[in-house]
N, C-alpha and C positions, 0 to 999 in steps of 0.2 A: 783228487786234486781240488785246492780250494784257490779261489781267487777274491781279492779286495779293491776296491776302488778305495784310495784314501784320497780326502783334501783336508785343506784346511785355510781358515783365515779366507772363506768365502763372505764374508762382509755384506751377507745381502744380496749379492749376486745369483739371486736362482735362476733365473736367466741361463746362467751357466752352468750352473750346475744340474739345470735338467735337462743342457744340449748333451754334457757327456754321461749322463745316463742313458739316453737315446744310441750311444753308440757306442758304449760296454758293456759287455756279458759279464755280472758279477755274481757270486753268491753272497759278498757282501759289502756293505756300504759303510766307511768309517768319518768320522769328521770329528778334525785333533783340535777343533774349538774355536771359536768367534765365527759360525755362520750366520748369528746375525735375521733367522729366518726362521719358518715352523719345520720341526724334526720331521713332521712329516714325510718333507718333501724328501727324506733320505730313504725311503722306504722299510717294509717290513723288518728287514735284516741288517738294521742301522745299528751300530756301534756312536756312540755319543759322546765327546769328553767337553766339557767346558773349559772355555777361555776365559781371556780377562776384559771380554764385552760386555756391557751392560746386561744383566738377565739372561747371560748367556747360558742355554742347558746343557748337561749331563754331570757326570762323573768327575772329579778333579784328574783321575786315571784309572785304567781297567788295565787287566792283567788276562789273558786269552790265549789258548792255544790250539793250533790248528795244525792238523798235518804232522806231529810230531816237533814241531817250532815254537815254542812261545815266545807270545810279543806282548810288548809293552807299549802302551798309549795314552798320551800326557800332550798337552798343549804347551806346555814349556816355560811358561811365563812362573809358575811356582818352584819349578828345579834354578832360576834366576839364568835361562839361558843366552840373554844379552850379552851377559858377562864373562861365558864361555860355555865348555861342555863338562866342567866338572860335577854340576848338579846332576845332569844326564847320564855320566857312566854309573855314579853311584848309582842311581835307580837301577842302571840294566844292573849291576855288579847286586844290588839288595834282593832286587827282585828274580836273578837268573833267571834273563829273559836273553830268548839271539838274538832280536829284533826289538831296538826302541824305534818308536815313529813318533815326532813332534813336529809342533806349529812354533808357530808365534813370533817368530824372524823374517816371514814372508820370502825366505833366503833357500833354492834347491838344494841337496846335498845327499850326500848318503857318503858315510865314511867307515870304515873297518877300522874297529878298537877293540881292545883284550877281551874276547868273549864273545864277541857281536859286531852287531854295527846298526850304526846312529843312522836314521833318515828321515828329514823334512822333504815332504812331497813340492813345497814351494805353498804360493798364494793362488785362489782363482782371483785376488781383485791386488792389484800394486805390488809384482813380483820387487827385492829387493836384491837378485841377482842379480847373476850375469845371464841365467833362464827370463824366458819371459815368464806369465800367469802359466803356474802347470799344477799337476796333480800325478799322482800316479798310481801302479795298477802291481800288486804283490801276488803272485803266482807259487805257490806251494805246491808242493809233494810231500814224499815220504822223508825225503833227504837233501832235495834241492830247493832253493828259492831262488827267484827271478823278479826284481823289480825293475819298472821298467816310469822315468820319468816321460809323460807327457804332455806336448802342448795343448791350449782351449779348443782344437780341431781334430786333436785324439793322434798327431802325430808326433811319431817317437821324437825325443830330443836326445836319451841317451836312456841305456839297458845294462844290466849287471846281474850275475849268474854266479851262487856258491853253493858249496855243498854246508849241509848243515854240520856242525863241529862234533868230532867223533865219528862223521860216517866215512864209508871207504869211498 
């Protein structure tokens, strides 16, 4: 079993971001770009994409697989996701990936589309939902995934459970 803490569009906020390290058990730490802060603070097992903040670091996207799942992580401002989600399926549909994770919207969601499904964790700083400031926590197995959005207190807001495509 592997498990991720993803955020993103932490804007500076470690503050925050090292209250819910304090009280998740990860093996790893992802940030879908504009933290804003030193990688550091994401610790050893940090996954890194950059945003469209000034001297923002990492990757424009990484490609990763864990558990028998591949995911894909991108910040979202280069697929032009203001403008919809057509940049974003193309990536998971180029990349055959089941899991895209992006920023940049400051917007919570996780949606099921042909092949996968799309999920922004939200913001830890100026949620643009109907969530407040959240994050959340991806739970793998051999076959199943479980993410689970949460609020800046580590309480659940909402949770979602599939099997991975192709398994029985």
């Amino acid at each position: 079993m592997t498990t991720l803490l993803v955020v993103s569009d932490v804007h500076g906020y470690m503050d925050r971001l090292r209250h819910i390290q304090t009280i998740e058990a990860v093996d790893y730490t992802v940030s879908l770009g504009d933290l804003e802060g030193p990688v550091t603070a994401l610790g050893e097992s940090a996954l890194v994409i950059h945003g469209n903040a000034f001297n923002d670091p990492g990757e424009p996207y990484l490609v990763r697989e864990f558990e028998h799942f591949r995911l894909l992580f991108t910040h979202g401002h280069l697929a032009h996701v203001e403008r919809g989600d057509h940049g974003l399926f193309r990536m998971l549909q180029t990349h055959r990936a089941d899991i895209l994770m992006h920023g940049h919207t400051h917007a919570a969601r996780l949606i099921k589309v042909e092949g996968g499904r799309i999920i922004n964790p939200g913001a830890l700083s100026q949620s643009r939902s109907t969530f407040p400031e959240s994050y959340g926590i991806l739970t793998l197995d051999d076959s199943t995934a479980t993410w689970t959005f949460k609020n800046l207190t580590g309480q659940v807001i909402h949770s979602d459970t599939w099997k991975k495509r192709g398994s029985l």
